[in-house]
N, C-alpha and C positions, 0 to 999 in steps of 0.2 A: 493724240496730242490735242484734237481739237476738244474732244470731250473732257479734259482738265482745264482747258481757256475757260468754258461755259461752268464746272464748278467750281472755277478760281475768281469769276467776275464780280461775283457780290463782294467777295474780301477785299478785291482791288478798286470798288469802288469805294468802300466804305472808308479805303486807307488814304484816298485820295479827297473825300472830304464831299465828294458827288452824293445828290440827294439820291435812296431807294426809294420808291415805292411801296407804299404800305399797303395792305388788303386793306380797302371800305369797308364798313358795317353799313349793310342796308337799311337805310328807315323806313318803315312800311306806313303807313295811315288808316286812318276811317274815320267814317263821318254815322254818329250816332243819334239818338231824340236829345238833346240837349248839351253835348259838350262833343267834342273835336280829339282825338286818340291817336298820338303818335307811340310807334313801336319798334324798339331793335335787342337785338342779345347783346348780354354781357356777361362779364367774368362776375360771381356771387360776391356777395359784399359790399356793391360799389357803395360809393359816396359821394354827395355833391351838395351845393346850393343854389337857392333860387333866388335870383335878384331882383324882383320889380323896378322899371326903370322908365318912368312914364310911360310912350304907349310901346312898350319892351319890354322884356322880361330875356335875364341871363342867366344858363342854368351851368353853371362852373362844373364841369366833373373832372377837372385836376388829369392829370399823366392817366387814368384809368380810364380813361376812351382818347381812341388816337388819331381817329378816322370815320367819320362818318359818310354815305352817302344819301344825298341828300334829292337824287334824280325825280325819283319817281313820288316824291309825297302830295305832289298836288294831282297826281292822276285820278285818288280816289275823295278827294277833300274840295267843297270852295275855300274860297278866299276870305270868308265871313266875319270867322274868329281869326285865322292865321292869315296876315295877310303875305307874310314874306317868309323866309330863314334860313339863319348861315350858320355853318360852323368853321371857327379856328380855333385852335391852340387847346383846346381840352372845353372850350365853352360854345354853348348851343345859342346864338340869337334868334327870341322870338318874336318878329314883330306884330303886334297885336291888332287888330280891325275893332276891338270894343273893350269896354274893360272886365275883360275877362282871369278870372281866376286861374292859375296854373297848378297842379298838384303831381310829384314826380312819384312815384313807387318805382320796388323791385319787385314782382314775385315771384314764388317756388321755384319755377325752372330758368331763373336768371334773367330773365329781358325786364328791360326799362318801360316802364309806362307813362305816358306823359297826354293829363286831360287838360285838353284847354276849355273850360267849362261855361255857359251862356252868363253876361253878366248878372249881379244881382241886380232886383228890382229897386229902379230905382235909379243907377250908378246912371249915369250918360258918358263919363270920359274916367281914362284908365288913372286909378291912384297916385300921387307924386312921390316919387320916394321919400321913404321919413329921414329924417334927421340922425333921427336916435335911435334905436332898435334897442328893445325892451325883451323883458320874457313874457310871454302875454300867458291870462289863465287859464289852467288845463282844465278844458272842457271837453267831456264825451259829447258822442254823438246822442242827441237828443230830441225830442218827439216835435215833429212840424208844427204841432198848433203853439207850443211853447221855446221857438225860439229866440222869438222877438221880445216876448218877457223878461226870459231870461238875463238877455243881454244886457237890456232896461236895467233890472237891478244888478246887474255885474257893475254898471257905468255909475249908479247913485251908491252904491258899499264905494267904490274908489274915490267919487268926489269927495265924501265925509272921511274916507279914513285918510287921506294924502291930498291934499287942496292942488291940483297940475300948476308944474312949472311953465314958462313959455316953451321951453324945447316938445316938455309931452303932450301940450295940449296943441304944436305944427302936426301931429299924431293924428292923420287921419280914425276916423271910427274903426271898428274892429267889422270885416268885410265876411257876410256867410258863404264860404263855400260848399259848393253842392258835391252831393253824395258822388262818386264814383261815375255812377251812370245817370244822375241829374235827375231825383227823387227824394231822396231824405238829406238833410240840412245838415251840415254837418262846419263842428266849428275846431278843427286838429289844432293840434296845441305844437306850436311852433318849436322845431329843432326837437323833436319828441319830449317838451320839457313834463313835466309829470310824470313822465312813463319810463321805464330802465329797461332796456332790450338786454334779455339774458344772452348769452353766448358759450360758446365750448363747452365741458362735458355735463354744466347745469340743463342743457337744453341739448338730449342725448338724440333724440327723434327729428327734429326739424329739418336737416338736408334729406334722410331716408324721407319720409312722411311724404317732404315735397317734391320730390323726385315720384313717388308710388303714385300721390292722388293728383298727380299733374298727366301723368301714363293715361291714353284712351286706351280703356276696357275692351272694345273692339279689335285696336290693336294688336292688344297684349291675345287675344283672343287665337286670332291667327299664328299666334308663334307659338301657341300652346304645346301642338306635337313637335315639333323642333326640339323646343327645352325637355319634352319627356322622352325623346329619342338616345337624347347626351347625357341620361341619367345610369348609364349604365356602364361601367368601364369594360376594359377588355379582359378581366377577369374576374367579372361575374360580381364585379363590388362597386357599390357606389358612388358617385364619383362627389367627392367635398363641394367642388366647384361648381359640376352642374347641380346638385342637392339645392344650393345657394342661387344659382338660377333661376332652377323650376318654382321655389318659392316665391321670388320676386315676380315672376310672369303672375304665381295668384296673387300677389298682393294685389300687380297690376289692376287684376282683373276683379280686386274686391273681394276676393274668396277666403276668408281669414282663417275657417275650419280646414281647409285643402294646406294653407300657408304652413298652418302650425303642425300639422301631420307630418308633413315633409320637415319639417326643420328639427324633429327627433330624432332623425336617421342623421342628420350629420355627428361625426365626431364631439365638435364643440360647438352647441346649439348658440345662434346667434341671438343676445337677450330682446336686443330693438327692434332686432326683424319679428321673435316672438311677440312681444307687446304689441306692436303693431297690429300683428295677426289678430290679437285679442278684441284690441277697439274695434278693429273692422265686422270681427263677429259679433258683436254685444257683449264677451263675455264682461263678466266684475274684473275691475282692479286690485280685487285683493288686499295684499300687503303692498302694493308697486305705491313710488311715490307716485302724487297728484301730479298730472303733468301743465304747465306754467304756461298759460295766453300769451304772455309777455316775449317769448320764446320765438314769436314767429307766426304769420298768417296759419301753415301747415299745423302745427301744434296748438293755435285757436280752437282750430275745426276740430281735434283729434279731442281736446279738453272736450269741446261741446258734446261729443258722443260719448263722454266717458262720466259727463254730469259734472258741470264749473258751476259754484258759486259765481253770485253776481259782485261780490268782491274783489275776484283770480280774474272775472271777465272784465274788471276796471282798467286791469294793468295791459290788455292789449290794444291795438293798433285796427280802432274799425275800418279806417280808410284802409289800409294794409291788406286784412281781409274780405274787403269786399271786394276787392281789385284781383285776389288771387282764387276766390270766390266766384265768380263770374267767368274766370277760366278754365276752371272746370268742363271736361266733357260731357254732354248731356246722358250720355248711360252710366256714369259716375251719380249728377244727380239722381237718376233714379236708381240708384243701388242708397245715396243717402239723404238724398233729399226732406223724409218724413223724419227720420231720425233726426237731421236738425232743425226740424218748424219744434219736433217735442222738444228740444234741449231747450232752443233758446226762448219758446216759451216758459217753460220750467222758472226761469230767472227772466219773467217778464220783459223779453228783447227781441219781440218778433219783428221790430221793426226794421231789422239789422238785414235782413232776407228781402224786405222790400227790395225791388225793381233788378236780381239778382240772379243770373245764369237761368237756368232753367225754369226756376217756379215762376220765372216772369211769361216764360213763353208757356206754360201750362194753359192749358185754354179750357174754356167750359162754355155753355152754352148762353151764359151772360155774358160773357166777353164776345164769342164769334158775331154774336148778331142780336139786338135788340127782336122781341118778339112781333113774328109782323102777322097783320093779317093776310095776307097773301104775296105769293112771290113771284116772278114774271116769268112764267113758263118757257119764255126764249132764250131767258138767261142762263135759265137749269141746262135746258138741254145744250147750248153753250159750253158749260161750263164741264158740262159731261161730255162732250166730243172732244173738247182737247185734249182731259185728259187721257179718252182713252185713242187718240190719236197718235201718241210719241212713247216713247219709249225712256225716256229721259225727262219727264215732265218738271216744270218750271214753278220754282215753290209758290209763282203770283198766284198760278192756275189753282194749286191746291189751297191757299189761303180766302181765293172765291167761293170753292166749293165748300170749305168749312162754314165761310161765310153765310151760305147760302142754306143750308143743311137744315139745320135747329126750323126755317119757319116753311121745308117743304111738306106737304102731306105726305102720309104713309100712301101710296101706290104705286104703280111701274116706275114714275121719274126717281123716287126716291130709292129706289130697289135699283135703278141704274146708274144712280150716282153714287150711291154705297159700294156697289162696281167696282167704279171706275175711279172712287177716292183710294179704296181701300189696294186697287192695283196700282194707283200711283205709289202712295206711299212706300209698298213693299220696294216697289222699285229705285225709290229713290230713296230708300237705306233711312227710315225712319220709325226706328225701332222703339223708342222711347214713347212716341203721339200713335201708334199702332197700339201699344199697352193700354194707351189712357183710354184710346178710343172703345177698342176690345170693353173693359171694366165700364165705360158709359151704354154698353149693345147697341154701336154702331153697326159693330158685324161680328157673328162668331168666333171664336178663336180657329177654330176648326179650319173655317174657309181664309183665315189670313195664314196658316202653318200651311196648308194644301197650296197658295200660290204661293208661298213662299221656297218651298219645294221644288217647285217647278222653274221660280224667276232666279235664287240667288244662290252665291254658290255655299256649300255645307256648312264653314266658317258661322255665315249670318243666319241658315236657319238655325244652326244647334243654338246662339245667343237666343234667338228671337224663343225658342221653345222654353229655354230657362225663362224667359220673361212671361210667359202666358201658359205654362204647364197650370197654375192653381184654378185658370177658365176655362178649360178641357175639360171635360164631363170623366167620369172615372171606366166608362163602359165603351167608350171610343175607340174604336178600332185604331184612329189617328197614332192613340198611343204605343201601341206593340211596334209599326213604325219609327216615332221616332227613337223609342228604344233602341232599335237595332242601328239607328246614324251613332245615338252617343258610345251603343258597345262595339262600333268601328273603328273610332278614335279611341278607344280604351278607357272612358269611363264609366266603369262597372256601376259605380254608388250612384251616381249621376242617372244612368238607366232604370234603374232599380224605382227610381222615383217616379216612373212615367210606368210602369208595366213588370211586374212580375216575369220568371222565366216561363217558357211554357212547361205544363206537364208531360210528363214520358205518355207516347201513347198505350191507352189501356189494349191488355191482350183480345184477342179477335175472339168471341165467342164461335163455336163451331156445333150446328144442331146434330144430335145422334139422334136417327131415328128409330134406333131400337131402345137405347136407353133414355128415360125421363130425365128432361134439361132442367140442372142444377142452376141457377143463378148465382147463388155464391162462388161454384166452382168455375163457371160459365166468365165470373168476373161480370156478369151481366149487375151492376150494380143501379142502374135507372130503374132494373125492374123489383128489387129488393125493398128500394125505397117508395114504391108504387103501393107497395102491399099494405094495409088498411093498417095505419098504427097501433090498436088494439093489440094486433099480431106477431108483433113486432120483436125479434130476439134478440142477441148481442149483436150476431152477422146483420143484422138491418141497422141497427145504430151504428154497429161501425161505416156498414158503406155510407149513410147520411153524414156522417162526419168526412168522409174521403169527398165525395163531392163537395160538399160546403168548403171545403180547404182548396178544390182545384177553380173552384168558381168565381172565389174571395180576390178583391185587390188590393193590394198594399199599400197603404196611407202614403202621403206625399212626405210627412215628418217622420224624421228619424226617431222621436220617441213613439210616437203612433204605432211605425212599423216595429218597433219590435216589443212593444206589449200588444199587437194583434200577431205574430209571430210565438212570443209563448202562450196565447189563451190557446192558439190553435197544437201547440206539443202537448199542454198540457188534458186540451181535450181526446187526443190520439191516441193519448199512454191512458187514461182510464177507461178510452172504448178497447183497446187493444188488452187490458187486464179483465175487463169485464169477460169478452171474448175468451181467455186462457181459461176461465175460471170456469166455463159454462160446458159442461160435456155435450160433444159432437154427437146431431142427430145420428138417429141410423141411414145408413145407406141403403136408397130403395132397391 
């Protein structure tokens, strides 16, 4: 009885007119170089507006947010730009410390973004709300040194072509908002006017796309064997559903040649999830239509890898994109980070990438540190004791020692700080600034796979080896190893790529001491191939070819390997015909 009172109470509350209780939505914070980042999840789609309202700003999102919590936003924020904020009724109050800019996004995986950005130069107190609300001119985001120009001749075409009324000219100036993360200048075009956001089955990719490339690769990494466990039913047939899984774990994971394999074996091959697979590989577009910027942040990036005019790249949403851009996980950027500096070079737009996820945090030896003449030997070794003191080390720690690095001499200090950078790092799961460093000869790939071995668990070496397999040396021992981690987990092609199988052992020669020892028969093949080439009959070319094939290692690329794969059949089958062809010595 009593457990029917407890699921009859919400009903009898609600019939009695008593307020429920809603679930909060959390609003999380951060505090960035130039502008202030509020964050919470929502349902896809939302819609809202922003109000400027002296030193306020109200941002309406109507019945589609119900509840927010509001506790914790000043835990990680001052007071600088934000100085207060409430919410009722479906609208967010912001009260303002300066006059700052506000700019609201959605992206890919649904949370709200909301930058409160340092004022422009110049501003002292926050705008008065206008009168009149105009459609103002759709401007792209365009280059630092030319925005103030720009603007200039937007404001002298206006005066000549429409002389202002008094309402438009109450119309404060038109205000530069700053890029996303408070770098490149950007002037969006109000209520997206210029711009037409495609929607439903014209823009067939954009929830898949931004669902996959919102996914950490890391992640998806770990549930790898899971998804290839469930690939198999209970009688010996493959299961639709898991087929459809295990694909989406490689999309996760960027793997667009593993995606598209898989998605042949199902019944009815999925065409988005294939396309997909395609861009992520490089392959061509083919006959597929051009896929549409305008479509969505997700479908931007997937254009830019697929090669967008700079006219398809007019009709998107920079601001949009670099907001869902920057959210990106850093082994996402390095699976495509170069791929788009080429695109959006291509359509001269590298500018779009400034201050942007990852390539912002790429470091190089101009950035860590100005070149010094000397460096304070108390500091190195400072900087080297703590990290190799902890086991968890403190990214400040590692940011010193980067710091420090570029102006120490090569000798003991420097050889013990490459150490003890190189064991922070592994340990602290930074697999991405491991690659860059490895490719600058910070330290060998060799000795960061070997503590990596030792510190993390299987999941992060097998990643970390896909990432530094092409800085291995081809004759490493390292590699027959990790061979045998990836042929544990079952990836055969994936091992293939680090170390060949090994050869069958050759038969044991055995000396007769009454009969004269035959090397060919002996299978003593080292000694065959010793004998002076002059001398040399089919049985010595053929064993020179048997060794040369057991010696040989197989290229890292699938085409490589399998045209040194037929040079070597087709050397075998003309030593093996030579050989048939040649009548057998006598027997002493």
């Amino acid at each position: 009885m009593k457990a029917r009172l407890r699921l009859l109470a919400p009903l009898l509350l609600c019939a009695l007119g008593l307020p429920v209780l809603a679930q909060q939505t959390v609003v999380r914070s951060g505090e960035h170089g130039g502008f202030t980042r509020l964050v919470f999840p929502a349902a896809a789609n939302r819609s809202w507006t922003v109000t400027p309202n002296g030193d306020e700003a109200l941002i309406d999102f109507g019945s589609g947010v119900t509840g927010l919590d509001l506790s914790q936003v000043f835990d990680r924020i001052p007071r600088d730009r934000i100085s207060a904020i409430a919410f009722a009724d479906g609208v967010l109050r912001l009260d303002l410390a300066c006059a700052c800019p506000v700019n609201v996004t959605q992206i890919g995986s649904g949370h709200v973004v909301i930058d409160v950005s340092d004022p422009a130069p110049g501003a002292s107190a926050p705008p008065p709300a206008p009168a009149v609300r105009l459609a103002a001119l759709p401007l792209r985001l365009i280059p630092r040194n030319l925005a103030l120009p720009v603007l200039d001749v937007a404001r002298r075409q206006a005066d000549v072509a429409d002389p202002p009324s008094r309402e438009i000219a109450a119309i404060p100036p038109p205000q530069i908002l700053r890029h996303p993360l408070g770098t490149v200048p950007l002037l969006p075009a109000p209520d997206g006017a210029g711009r037409t956001r495609r929607i439903g089955p014209a823009c067939p990719l954009e929830t898949l796309a931004a669902e996959m490339l919102m996914a950490d690769p890391e992640i998806a990494l770990a549930d790898l064997e899971t998804s290839r466990r469930a690939l198999l039913a209970g009688d010996d047939r493959l299961a639709p559903r898991a087929v459809l899984s295990l694909a989406d774990t490689y999309l996760r994971l960027g793997w667009g040649a593993e995606a598209a394999m898989i998605l042949r074996s199902h019944p009815r091959p999925d065409p988005d999830r294939t396309r997909l697979a395609a861009l992520l590989d490089g392959v061509p577009a083919g006959r597929a239509p051009r896929l549409d910027p305008a479509c969505g942040p997700a479908t931007a990036l997937l254009a830019i890898l697929d090669g967008v005019s700079i006219d398809d790249w007019a009709r998107s949403d920079a601001a949009e994109f670099a907001a869902f851009a920057d959210a990106l996980a850093p082994a996402r950027w390095h699976d495509l980070g170069d791929r788009l500096k080429t695109g959006f070079a291509a359509i001269d737009r590298s500018d779009v990438l400034l201050g942007i996820g990852a390539l912002t945090h790429a470091t190089s030896d101009a950035d860590l540190a100005t070149e010094a003449t000397g460096t304070d030997l108390a500091a190195v070794l400072a900087v080297t004791q703590l990290l190799e003191s902890t086991s968890t080390p403190r990214a400040a720690d590692i940011d010193n020692a980067l710091a420090l690095r570029p102006s120490v001499p090569p000798g003991p200090e420097r050889a013990a700080l490459d150490a003890a950078l190189m064991t922070a790092l592994v340990r602290g799961s930074r697999p991405a600034l491991l690659t860059e460093l490895v490719a600058r000869d910070y330290f060998p790939a060799a000795d960061v796979l070997t503590r990596a071995m030792a510190e993390l668990p299987r999941e992060d070496v097998l990643d970390l080896a896909v990432r530094l397999r092409p800085a291995l040396a081809p004759s490493d021992p390292l590699r027959r190893r990790l061979r045998d981690l990836f042929l544990d987990v079952g990836l055969t092609e994936t091992a293939r790529g680090f170390a060949r199988p090994d050869p069958l052992p050759e038969p044991r020669a055995v000396d007769d001491p009454v009969v004269a020892r035959d090397p060919w028969l002996a299978r003593d093949l080292a000694t065959l191939v010793a004998t002076p080439e002059a001398e040399w009959t089919a049985r010595h070319r053929m064993a020179d070819a048997i060794l040369a094939r057991n010696a040989a290692v197989l290229p890292s690329t699938d085409l490589a390997a399998a045209d040194s794969l037929l040079l070597e059949s087709r050397t075998l089958a003309d030593r093996a015909r030579a050989l048939l062809d040649t009548p057998a010595p006598p027997t002493p």
